[in-house]
C-alpha positions as CSV (number, residue, x, y, z in Angstrom):
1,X,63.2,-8.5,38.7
2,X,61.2,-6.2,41.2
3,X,62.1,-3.0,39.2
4,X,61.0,-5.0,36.2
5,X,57.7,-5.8,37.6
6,X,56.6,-2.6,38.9
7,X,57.4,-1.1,35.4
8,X,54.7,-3.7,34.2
9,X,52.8,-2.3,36.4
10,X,53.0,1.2,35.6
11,X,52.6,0.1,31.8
12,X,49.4,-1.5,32.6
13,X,48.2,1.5,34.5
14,X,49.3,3.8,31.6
15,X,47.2,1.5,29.3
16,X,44.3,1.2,31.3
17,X,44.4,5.4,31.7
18,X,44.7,5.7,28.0
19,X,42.3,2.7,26.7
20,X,39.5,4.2,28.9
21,X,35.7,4.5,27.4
22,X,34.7,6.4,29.8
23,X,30.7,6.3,29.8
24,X,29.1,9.3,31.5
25,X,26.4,8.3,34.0
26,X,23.6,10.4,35.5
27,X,21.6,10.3,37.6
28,X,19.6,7.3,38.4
29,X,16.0,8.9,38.1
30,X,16.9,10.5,34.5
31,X,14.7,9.7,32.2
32,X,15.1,9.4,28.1
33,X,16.4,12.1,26.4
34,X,14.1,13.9,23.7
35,X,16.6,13.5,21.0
36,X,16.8,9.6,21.4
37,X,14.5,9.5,18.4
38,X,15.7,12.6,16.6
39,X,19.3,11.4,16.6
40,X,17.8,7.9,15.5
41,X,16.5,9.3,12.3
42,X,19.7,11.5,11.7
43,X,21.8,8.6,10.9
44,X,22.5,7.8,7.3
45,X,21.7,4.2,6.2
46,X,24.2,1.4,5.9
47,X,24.4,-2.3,4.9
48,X,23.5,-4.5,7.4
49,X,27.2,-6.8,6.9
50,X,30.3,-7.4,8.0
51,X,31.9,-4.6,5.6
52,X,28.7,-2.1,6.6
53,X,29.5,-2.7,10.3
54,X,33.1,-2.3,10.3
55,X,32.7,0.7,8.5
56,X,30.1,1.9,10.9
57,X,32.2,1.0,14.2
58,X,35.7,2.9,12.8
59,X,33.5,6.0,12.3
60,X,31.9,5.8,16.1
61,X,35.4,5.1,17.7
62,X,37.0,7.6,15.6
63,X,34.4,10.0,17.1
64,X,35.3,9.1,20.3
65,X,39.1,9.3,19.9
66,X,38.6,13.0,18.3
67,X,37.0,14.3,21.2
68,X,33.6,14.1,18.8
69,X,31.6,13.8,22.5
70,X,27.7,14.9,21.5
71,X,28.2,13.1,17.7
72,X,29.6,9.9,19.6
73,X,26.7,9.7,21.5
74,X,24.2,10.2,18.3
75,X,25.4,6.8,17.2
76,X,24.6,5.1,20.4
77,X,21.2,2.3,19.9
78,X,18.2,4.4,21.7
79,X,18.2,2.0,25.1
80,X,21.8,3.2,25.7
81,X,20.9,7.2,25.0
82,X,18.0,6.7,27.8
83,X,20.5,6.3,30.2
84,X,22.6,9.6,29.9
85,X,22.1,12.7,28.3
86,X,23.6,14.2,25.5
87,X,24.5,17.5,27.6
88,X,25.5,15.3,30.2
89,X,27.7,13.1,28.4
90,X,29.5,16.1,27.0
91,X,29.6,18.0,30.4
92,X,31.5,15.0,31.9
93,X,34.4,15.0,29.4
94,X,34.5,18.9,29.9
95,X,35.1,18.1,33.3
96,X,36.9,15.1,33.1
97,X,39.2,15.7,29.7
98,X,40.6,12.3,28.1
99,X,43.6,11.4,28.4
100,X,44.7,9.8,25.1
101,X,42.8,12.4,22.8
102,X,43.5,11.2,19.4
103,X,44.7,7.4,19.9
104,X,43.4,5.9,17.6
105,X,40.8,2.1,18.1
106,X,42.2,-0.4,15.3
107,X,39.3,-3.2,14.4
108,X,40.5,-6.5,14.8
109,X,37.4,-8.7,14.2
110,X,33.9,-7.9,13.4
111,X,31.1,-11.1,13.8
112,X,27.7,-9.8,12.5
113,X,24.6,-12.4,13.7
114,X,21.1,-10.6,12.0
115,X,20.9,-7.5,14.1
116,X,23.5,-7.7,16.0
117,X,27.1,-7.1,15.4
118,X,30.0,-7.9,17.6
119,X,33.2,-5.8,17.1
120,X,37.1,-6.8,18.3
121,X,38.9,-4.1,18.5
122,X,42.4,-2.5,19.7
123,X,43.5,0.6,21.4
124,X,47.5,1.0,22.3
125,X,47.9,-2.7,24.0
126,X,44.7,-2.9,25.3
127,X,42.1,-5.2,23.3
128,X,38.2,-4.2,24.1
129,X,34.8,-6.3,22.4
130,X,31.3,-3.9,21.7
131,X,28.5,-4.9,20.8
132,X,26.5,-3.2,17.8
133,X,22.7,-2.9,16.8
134,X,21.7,-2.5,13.6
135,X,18.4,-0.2,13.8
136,X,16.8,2.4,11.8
137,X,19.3,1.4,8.9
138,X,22.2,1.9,10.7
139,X,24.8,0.0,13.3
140,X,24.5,1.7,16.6
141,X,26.6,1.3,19.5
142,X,25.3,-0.5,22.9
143,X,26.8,0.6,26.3
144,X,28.3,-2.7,28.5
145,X,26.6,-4.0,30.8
146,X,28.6,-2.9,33.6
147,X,28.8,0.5,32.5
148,X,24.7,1.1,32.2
149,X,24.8,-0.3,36.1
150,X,27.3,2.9,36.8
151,X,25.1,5.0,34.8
152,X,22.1,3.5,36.4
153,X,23.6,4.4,40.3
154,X,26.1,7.5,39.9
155,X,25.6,10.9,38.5
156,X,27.8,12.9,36.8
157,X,29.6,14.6,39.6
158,X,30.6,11.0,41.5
159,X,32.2,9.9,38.3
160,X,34.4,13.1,37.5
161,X,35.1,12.9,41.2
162,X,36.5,9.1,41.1
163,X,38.2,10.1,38.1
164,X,40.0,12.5,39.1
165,X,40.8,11.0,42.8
166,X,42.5,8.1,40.9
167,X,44.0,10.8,38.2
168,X,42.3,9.4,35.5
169,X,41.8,13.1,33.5
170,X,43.6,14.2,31.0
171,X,46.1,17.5,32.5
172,X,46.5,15.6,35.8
173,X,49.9,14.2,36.2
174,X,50.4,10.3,36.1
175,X,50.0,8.0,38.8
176,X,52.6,7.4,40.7
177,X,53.0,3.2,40.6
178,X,56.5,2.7,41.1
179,X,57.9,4.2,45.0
180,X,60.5,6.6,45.1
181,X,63.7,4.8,46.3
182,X,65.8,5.3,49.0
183,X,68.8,8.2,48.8
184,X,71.2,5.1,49.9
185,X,70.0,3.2,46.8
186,X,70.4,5.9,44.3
187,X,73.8,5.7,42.6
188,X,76.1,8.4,42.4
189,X,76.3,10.4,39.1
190,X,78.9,9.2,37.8
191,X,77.2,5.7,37.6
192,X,74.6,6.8,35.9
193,X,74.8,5.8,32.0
194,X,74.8,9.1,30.2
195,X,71.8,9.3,27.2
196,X,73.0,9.8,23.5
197,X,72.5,13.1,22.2
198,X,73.2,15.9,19.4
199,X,72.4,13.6,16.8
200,X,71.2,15.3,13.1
201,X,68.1,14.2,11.0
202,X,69.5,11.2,9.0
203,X,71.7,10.0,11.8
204,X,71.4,7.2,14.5
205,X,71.8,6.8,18.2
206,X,71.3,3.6,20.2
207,X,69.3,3.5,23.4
208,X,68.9,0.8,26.0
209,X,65.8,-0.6,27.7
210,X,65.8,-1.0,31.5
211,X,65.8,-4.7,30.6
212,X,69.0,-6.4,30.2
213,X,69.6,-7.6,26.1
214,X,67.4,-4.7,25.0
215,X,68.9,-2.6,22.4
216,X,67.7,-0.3,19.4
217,X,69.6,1.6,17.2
218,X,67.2,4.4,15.9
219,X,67.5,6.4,13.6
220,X,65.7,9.7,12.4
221,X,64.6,9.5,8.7
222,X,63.0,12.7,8.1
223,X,60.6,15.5,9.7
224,X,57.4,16.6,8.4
225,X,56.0,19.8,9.1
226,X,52.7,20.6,8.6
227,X,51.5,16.9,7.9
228,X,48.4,16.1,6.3
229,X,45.5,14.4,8.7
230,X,44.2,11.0,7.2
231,X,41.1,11.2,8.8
232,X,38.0,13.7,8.7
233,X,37.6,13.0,12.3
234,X,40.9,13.4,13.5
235,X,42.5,17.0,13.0
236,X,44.7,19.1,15.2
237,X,42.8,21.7,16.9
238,X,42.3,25.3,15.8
239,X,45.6,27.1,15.6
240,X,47.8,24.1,15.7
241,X,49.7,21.6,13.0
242,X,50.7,18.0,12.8
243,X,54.3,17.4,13.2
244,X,55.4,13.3,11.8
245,X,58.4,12.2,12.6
246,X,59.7,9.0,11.0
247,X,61.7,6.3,12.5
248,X,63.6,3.3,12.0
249,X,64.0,1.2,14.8
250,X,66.7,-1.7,14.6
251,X,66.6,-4.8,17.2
252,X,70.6,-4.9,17.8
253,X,70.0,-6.1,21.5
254,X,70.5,-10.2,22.5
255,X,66.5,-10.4,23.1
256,X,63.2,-9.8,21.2
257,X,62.3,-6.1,21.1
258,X,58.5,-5.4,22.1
259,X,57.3,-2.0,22.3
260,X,54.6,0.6,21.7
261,X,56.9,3.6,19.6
262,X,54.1,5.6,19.9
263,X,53.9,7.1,23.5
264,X,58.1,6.6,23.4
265,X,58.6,10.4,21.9
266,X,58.9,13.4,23.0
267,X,58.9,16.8,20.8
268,X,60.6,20.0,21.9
269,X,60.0,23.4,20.9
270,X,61.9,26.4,20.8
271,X,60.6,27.7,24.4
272,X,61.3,24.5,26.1
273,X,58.2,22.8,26.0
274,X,57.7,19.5,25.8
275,X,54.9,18.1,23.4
276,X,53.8,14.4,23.4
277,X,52.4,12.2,20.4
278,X,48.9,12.4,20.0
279,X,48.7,8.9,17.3
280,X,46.9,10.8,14.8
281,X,47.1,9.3,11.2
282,X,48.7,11.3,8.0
283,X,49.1,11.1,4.3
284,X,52.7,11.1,4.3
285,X,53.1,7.7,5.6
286,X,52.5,5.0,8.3
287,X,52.1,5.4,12.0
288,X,53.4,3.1,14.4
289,X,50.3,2.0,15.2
290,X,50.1,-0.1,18.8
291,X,52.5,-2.5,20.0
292,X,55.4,-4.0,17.7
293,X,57.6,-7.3,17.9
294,X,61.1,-6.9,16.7
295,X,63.3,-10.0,16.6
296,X,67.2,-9.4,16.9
297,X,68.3,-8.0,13.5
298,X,65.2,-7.0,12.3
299,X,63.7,-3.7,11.7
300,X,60.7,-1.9,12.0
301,X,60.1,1.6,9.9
302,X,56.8,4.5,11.1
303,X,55.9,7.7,12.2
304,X,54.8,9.5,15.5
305,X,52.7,11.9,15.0
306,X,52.7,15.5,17.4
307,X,50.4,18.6,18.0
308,X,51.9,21.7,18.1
309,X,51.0,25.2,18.0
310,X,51.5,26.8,14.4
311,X,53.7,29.5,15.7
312,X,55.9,27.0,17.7
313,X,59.2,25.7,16.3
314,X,60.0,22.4,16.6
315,X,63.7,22.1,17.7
316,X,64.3,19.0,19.4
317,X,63.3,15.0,19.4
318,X,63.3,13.2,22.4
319,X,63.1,9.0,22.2
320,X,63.7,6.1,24.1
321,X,62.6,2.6,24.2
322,X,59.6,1.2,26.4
323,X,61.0,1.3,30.2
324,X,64.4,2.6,29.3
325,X,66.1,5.3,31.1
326,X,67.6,6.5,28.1
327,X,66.0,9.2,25.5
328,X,68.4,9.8,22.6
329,X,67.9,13.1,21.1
330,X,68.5,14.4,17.9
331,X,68.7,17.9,16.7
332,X,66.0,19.4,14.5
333,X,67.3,22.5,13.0
């Protein structure tokens, strides 16, 4: 049960890492921005409803999750642009990179009262509220309250340097939650279960979870090359492609599968390298989104979505279930 726990733990710190807004602060004697009213008047109009705020909120988080720094910040209501600067708010993610580039926000719930608009919404297995503003025809976003104290008492350079001392920026490697054990607890090689591998597109390979009665058979539907983004906000970068891999994933274990499929892959090129999913959306089908519930017997059918280079060939797919030691892998080409 201990192992068990600390993976929970880990989970929960690879959620929180990934699920972060993070908010760039200045410092505490910066005044308004010029552009507060110029990026006011920028903005075009929208209904002031449920439907008009929903719309509004996707298009701000979608922003956010693209990397869309300066342009997330145009749709912030004026009292939060006072607090930080455009240029600064884009300096600190230049400094302090996300982490989970491209993971998608999912609305939940939207609540409009007059004015104001609150918005329920999720992000991997984390579930976050804002709160929205509708001014100057449009829904605007307000910073928490806890975050315009930060902004309001750190500068730019303390929060990049917090972020990085916990390893909370993207290209730093994860925390370590879980301690190393002993070399008397470690089992000899030969105990060790041996992961499924050499599988072909079309073909299935069961893999275990660390916990005991957890069992998937998955198997590899198809590959998509060069996959279509299904948003204008989220593309792969300059020189790169979308690569969708689709999955089935079958509950053959004694107990309830729960997992998030997304951050479970791994894609492998022809040098070696190891690319992770970056829960973009495509045309060609349906993502596996954030967490899913699989009772025994039942199934559940998506894709992950990678980045890689155009030049790079994809060659190998790594997966594995939430907390298992195994990764199956299956053979591209």
């Amino acid at each position: 049960m201990a192992v068990i726990a600390l993976a929970t733990v880990a989970l929960l710190g690879i959620a929180v890492a990934a699920t972060l807004i993070v908010l760039s602060p200045t410092s505490p004697n910066t005044g308004a921005p010029d552009s507060v009213e110029v990026a006011a008047a920028d903005l075009p109009a929208q209904e002031q409803n449920e439907a008009g705020a929903r719309a509004a909120a996707q298009q701000i988080f979608d922003l956010y999750a693209a990397g869309s720094y300066g342009k997330f910040w145009d749709h912030w209501a004026p009292q939060s642009q006072a607090l930080v600067s455009r240029d600064d708010y884009v300096d600190m993610f230049e400094q302090c990179p996300q982490i989970a580039r491209n993971l998608r926000f999912t609305i939940t719930s939207v609540t409009v009262n007059g004015d104001a608009a609150q918005v329920q919404a999720n992000r991997l297995i984390a579930a976050f509220t804002f709160d929205f503003l509708y001014e100057g025809q449009a829904w605007r976003y307000v910073l928490p309250a806890d975050q315009q104290k930060e902004y309001q008492s750190k500068t730019v350079e303390q929060i990049v340097q917090e972020r990085r001392t916990s390893r909370l920026c993207g290209g730093q490697d994860a925390p370590q939650l879980t301690p190393q054990p002993a070399p008397t607890s470690t089992p000899p090689p030969a105990a060790q279960e041996q992961a499924p591998s050499g599988a072909k597109v079309g073909e299935t390979l069961t893999v275990k979870g660390l916990q005991s009665g957890v069992e998937v058979a998955v198997t590899l539907n198809r590959v998509i090359d060069n996959a279509t983004p299904n948003n204008p906000y989220v593309k792969p970068k300059a020189g790169s492609r979308y690569i969708a891999i689709e999955l089935t994933l079958k509950n053959i274990g004694q107990d309830v599968y729960t997992d998030s499929p997304g951050i479970g892959g791994a894609l492998i090129d022809a040098e070696g390298q190891q690319h992770r999913p970056t829960f973009a959306e495509v045309t060609e089908g349906i993502v596996f989104g954030g967490a899913v519930t699989v009772n025994r017997g039942d199934a559940r059918k998506g894709l992950i979505v990678f980045e890689m280079p155009a030049a790079a060939k994809a060659v190998k797919l790594q997966f594995g279930v939430m907390f298992g030691q195994q990764k199956g892998e299956w053979v591209l080409s």
